[in-house]
C-alpha positions, 0 to 999 in steps of 0.5 A: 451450423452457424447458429450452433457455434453461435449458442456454444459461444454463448453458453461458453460466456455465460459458464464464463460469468457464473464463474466469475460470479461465485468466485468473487464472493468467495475471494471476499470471504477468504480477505475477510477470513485473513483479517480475522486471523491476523487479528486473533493470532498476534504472531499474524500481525504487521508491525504497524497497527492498523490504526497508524496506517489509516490515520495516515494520509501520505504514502511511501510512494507520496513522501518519496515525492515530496522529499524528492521535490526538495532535494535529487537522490537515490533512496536508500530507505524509508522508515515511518517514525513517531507517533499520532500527530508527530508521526513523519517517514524518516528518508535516507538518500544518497547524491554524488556520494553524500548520504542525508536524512530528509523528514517528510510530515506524515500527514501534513506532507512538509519536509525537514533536514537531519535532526528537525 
């Protein structure tokens, strides 16, 4: 009885693992299958192009960051702003009623004021 429960535990974690197994490359091709899309079909398309995205080395969450480093305040908005070298994420904040723009360098991480 035990060694019967014992092999339809097994077959219960090996059905589990294949599975597993066949569904994995299925989600693979169906990512790929939506890059493709997106890529044929402009109405599917971010409003970034790739090309900006990977280019970057800061994150939202990593700007965020680094212009709360320089000055406290709830975030009202981010935006990325400019293009190639110039590219800087725009970061509306808020402290004690006082609304600023800070400008956090999308690459190299350095922050600005206001109109910089």
């Amino acid at each position: 009885m035990i060694l019967r429960q014992a092999a339809i535990k097994r077959i219960g974690l090996l059905f589990f693992a294949l599975c597993i197994g066949l569904s994995l490359p299925m989600l693979a091709q169906a990512q790929s299958s939506q890059e493709l899309q997106s890529q044929l079909d402009p109405s599917r398309r971010s409003a970034k192009p790739r090309t900006q995205t990977r280019e970057l080395i800061l994150s939202e969450r990593q700007a965020v960051a680094q212009a709360r480093a320089k000055a406290s305040g709830n975030v009202l908005r981010i935006n990325l702003v400019g293009e190639g070298a110039k590219q800087r994420y725009q970061i509306r904040m808020e402290h004690d009623g006082n609304v600023f723009t800070l400008y956090v360098h999308a690459r190299t991480g350095e922050v600005t004021q206001g109109g910089q």
